[in-house]
Every structure is written in C-alpha cells, then in structure tokens.
Steps between C-alpha positions, in 0.01 A plus 500: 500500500454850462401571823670766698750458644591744853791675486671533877730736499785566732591817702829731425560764694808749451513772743749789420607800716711811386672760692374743675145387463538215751193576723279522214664184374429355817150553535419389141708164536288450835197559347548214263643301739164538686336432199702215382434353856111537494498269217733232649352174665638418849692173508200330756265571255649378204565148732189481611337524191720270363493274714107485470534441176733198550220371739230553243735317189589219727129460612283543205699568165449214257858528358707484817717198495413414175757662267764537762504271835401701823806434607681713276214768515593528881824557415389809229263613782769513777768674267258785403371506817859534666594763165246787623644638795506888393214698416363508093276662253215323401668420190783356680318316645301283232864514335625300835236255504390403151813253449374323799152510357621400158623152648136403515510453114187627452404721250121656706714615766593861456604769773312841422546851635237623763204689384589850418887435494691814352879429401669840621750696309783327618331165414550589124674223292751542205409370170693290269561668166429179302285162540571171542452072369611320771529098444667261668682746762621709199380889382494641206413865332210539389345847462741733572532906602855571389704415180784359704312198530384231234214263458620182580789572703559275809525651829794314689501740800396808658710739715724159572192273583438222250190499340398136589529654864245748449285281336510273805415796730235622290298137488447623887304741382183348419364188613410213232378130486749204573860491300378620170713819395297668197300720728809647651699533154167693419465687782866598462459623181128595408436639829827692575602250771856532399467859567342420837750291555798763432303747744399333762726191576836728371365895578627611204468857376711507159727561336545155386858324473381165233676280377357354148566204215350596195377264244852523294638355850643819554555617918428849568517657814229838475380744725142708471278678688194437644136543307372843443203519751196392317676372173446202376800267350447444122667398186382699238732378252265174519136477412212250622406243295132409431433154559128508357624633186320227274219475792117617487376657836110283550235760575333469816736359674625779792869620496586317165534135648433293251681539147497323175767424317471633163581188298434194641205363761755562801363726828661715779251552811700640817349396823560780729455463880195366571160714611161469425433654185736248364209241477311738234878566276542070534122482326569707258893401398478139469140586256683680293786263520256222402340717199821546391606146470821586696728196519808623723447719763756701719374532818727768692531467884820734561419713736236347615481575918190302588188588607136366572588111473133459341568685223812284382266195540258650246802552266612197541148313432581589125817377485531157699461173349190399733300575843869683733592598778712816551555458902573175639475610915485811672617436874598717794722416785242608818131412478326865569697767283280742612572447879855500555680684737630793252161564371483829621786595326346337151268730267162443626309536175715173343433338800108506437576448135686197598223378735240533252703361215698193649386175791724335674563124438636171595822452677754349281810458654626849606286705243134566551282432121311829409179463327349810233133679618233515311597859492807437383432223221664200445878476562554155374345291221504337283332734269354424188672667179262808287245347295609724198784705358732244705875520312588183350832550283873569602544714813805661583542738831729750564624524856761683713628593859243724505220225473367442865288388741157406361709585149737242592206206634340559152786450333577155685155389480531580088809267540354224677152513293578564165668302278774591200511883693837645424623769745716773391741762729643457862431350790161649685550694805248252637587177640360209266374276859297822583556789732354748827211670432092530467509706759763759558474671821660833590649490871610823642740509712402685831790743555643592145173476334682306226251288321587144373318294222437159658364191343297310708436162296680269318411409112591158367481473093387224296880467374564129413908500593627854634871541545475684912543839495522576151289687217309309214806477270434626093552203235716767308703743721563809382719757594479905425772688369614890575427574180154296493427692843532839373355393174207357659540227268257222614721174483231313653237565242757447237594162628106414520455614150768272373365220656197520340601603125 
C-alpha cells in the first residue's frame, strides 16, 4: 500500500557516572531526567483519554462489535486500561494501546502521533541488518547487510524468542480489516514491521543471538550486529529482474501505466489509488486498448489503498458486463454524525465536508441509511457501462494484501459483475462484504494530543456470497520467494502472462 507507515520508537536511557566527577555526573543525569520527564504523560491523562476514546468507539464507530463481540472488546479495554499505571512516552503510549485498538479489525483505524511530535535521542530505534518475507507466522532473509546471512534462510528464533512469537506481537502493530492476514505478512515485511516489532514489543538494541535453517536444512546459530546508521540492507550478489522486458511503455499515458506486450494483443494497465485525474488516464487507456485490438488485459490492483470511491466506478463502467453497482449501502450507527457528543474533539473542516457531502436516512434496524449530495454525486447506481472503448476480452487482475478499501470494493464489485474474470495473488487487505470508511474522521484526544483516524460509516459491497471477515480470495494463489523478493521478480505478472499465452 505504499503508504507510510509511522515509526514509534521507544526510549533507552543509560546513565553512567565515573569517579571523581560525581557532581558533574549528577547534574547531567538530572538534567535528562528532567528532560525525560517533560516528555512523559501522567497516568490520569493517558486514562482519561483513553477512556474517551472507549466512549467514542462504543458510541459511534461502525466496526465495534462487528469483528469481535463487545464483550470481548471490554475485556481488551479493561486489561489496557488496568496495564497503564506508570507514567510513558508518547510512543509508549500508542505502543500500549494499539493491540486493544487492533481488536476492532479494522483496517481505517490508525493511532497517529500529535502534531509536531519529535522522537528524542533516546527514542532512537536499532535497525535490523537484513529484511524480511514473512508468511504464515514464518520469516525469511531477504535483503541482507552482512555475509553471515543468506537469502532464503529461515529465521527460527531471535535472542531465544521464536519467530512465530514475534510475528504474533508485531500483528499488534497496525490495525487491519477482519481475520485476513496478508496485510500484516506485508506490513511485517515491506514496511519493516518485523523490525518494529523487535524494537518496540522486545527493546532490543543488538547484537543479535539468531538462530537459522538454511535451505540445505542446515541449523545455525549466528550472531551480528546491528545496521550501520543510515545503511540500507542489500544483496548485491543478486540483481533485479525486469519484468517489462518484452513490454512497450504507451505514450501518453502518465507514470508508464499501461504497457503492451510486444508479441501478442495482451495489456498491462495498473490502477493506482484512485484521484481525480484518473478519469482523464481511464479515457485515454482503454482507447488505446481498443485501437489496439487488445484481447487479454492485466489489470493490476496490488497496492492499490483506495481512494475517491467515484473514480473506481468510472473504471469499472468499462469493465462490467452491464449497468453496476460498486456500493450496495452506506449506513451509520447514530442519525446526526455531525452532532455527537465528541464533536469538538473531531476535525472541524471534515465535519462540514461531511455535512455537505452525505444526508442522513431511514432507520433500518440499528444502522441509519446515508444518502450521496448533489455535491457529492451519486454513491449508488446502477450505472450505465462507457459508450465506447469498453473492454470486452479476457480480464485478469492482479491483487494483494495491499489492495484496500475502495481498492478492495472494486475488486469485489469486478467479482460479482463480471463474468469469466480470473484473479491472480493473495488475499486483499480489504474485506470482500465491504469495510469502514467514506468518511474518516481524525479525533484528538484532549490531553495527549494523539490523533486517531476514525471511520464514521459503514460500506456494504455488492459481493454476491462473502466468506465474514475475510479478503476477496485470488483464483490462483501465489506465493513470493526470498529470492523472487530481492530479485523483484514479478510472480504475479508471470502467472497472468501464462494464463493468457
């Protein structure tokens, strides 16, 4: 998803005093003790705020109790809750409660540091000297900073804790929708949540007692050294690969999104996150897909975070069978949004974005319907398909755990509206029966100033038969190796290419 993603690091202080210098030891150990103390939140206001943030989930979020019962969220709630009873860093802080927050199982809500947040000295992390795949609660090299290690070999512990263990702690790390796992295993990985996960849940500082199998099934038990400070790990004894080899870049189309391939009618067009200008690059692709007389195309939705719902609608008017839908119900759980009780601590300018964009409905059952503005445009359909250039032959779409929110509804509405479509990858980070969204609100929390992103409605998809909780699942899985990591060998493309031939 190639957003980015915060880094919290965690405080480590070592104060040392020689000799005959004790007074002057003295005073400089005070002085970051009284420093160290400035930046630490009082145990009242960490409750407080948490505990109007429990209010505000249990009042208005549109996930609570729907991934995990609010029984068992109480009992997440009271456990943190009970847990901070000693002063913390901001850092510590967010570290303490984003478990908790995690059990939501929802991917919009993220915990973010307050505005002009600057990690101290002491709040400076170690790095790893080598990169991770992480799959089903195993790690493996990757890149790597040190000729001790291999590409490819397994991590089975490190510094006695078994890797599946770390793993487990790092999932807390990061919130994502219901019980799909290919977020996380990319978050681990990609985004250097494994590291995070060494740092902040364990506090280490290297050097690094691990215990490996190699691929000849061989244990070794290793120890190296932290990351040089600002190096990067790398293998150079492996080069890239390039996947578009045999391809042919289309002119005019921005950031070289559309490809032919050089020998038969087959297309690649990536569909980044959607924004506006998208509308124009759609126009213009599927013309000079049509002109082309392009019979298999490769759409590619990895990576694909979201974005202005609209936009996916106008993609998908080339691409579905007949008149769609892409949203099947947007609903909220209270009937005025924009007067509840923790408005003042809501961003003020979504608030009138909100108002302008969004009506509230009818009552059904315990949600409220919410109905699009003229302002806004039309949130559900159907809508009619493009009266030209719309793609008629063999469509295959590339998806992984990356592939979210409005990325994710797309992708289920492709599913449920398009016949003979063969998807290719892992599971989408988004949920295939829809997700929290349309609006994501910031709350602030009054005394830490720690600002949370918080969904305000619920989005149903058109999906026909959606297993709860889980991504839109690819008609051929496939799995990354080391190797293919470092090599950035694109499997999925491959796959989709030999599908087609």
């Amino acid at each position: 998803m190639k957003a980015p993603v915060v880094k919290i690091f965690v405080p480590f202080l070592i104060a040392l005093s020689f000799g005959c210098g004790v007074n002057t030891a003295n005073k400089k150990n005070s002085a970051i003790t009284d420093t160290l103390s400035k930046n630490m939140l009082s145990v009242k206001s960490m409750r407080d705020d948490f505990s109007l943030l429990w209010s505000a989930i249990k009042e208005l979020h549109p996930g609570y109790g729907f991934y995990t019962s609010p029984v068992d969220l109480k009992k997440a709630y009271d456990s943190t809750y009970a847990s901070i009873k000693s002063p913390l860093t901001e850092s510590q802080f967010i570290d303490r409660i984003y478990p908790f927050m995690c059990e939501l199982r929802c991917g919009h809500t993220q915990l973010k540091h307050a505005e002009g947040y600057k990690p101290s000295i002491n709040d400076r992390a170690s790095h790893l000297p080598f990169k991770v795949l992480v799959r089903n609660h195993h790690a493996w090299i990757t890149a790597h900073q040190t000729m001790e290690l291999t590409t490819g070999d397994e991590i089975m512990d490190i510094n006695g804790i078994p890797v599946s263990a770390i793993i487990d702690r790092g999932y807390g790390l990061y919130c994502g929708d219901g019980y799909g796992e290919t977020f996380k295993e990319l978050f681990l990985g990609e985004y250097d949540g494994f590291e995070d996960a060494c740092n902040k849940c364990y506090h280490w500082k290297g050097p690094y007692q691990i215990k490996l199998r190699t691929a000849n099934g061989v244990i070794k038990n290793i120890n190296v050294k932290p990351a040089e400070s600002g190096a990067v790990a790398t293998d150079p004894t492996l080069k890239p690969v390039d996947n578009f080899a045999n391809w042919t870049v289309v002119k005019g189309i921005s950031d070289a999104r559309l490809r032919f391939f050089n020998s038969s009618s087959t297309a690649w067009f990536s569909a980044t996150p959607f924004a506006y200008a998208d509308t124009l690059v759609y126009k213009k692709a599927f013309a000079a897909i049509k002109q082309k007389g392009i019979k298999n195309l490769i759409l590619d939705l990895r990576h694909n975070t979201g974005g202005d719902i609209r936009v996916a609608t106008q993609l998908l008017s080339y691409l579905a069978d007949g008149p769609f839908n892409v949203v099947k119900e947007v609903k909220s759980r209270v009937p005025d949004l924009a007067n509840n009780r923790f408005a003042k601590y809501f961003d003020s300018t979504i608030t009138q974005g909100f108002i302008q964009g969004y009506k509230t409905g009818s009552k059904a059952g315990n949600w409220y319907c919410i109905e699009a503005t003229p302002a806004f445009g039309q949130i559900y359909g159907p809508f009619q398909l493009v009266k030209k250039d719309h793609f008629n032959g063999k469509l295959l779409v590339l998806i992984d755990g990356a592939t979210f929110s409005s990325g994710a509804l797309l992708t289920a509405a492709l599913k449920a509206q398009r016949k003979g479509i063969k998807f290719i990858g892992r599971e989408t980070a988004g949920a295939e029966e829809g997700c929290n969204g349309v609006t994501l609100q910031h709350l602030t929390l009054p005394n830490t100033k720690i600002v949370v992103d918080f969904p305000w409605m619920r989005v149903v998809s058109v999906a026909k038969d959606p297993v709860r909780g889980r991504g839109i699942m690819p008609d051929f899985k496939v799995d990354y190796t080391p190797e293919d990591v470092v090599h950035n060998n694109d499997v999925d493309l491959r796959k989709a290419m030999s599908l087609v031939r």
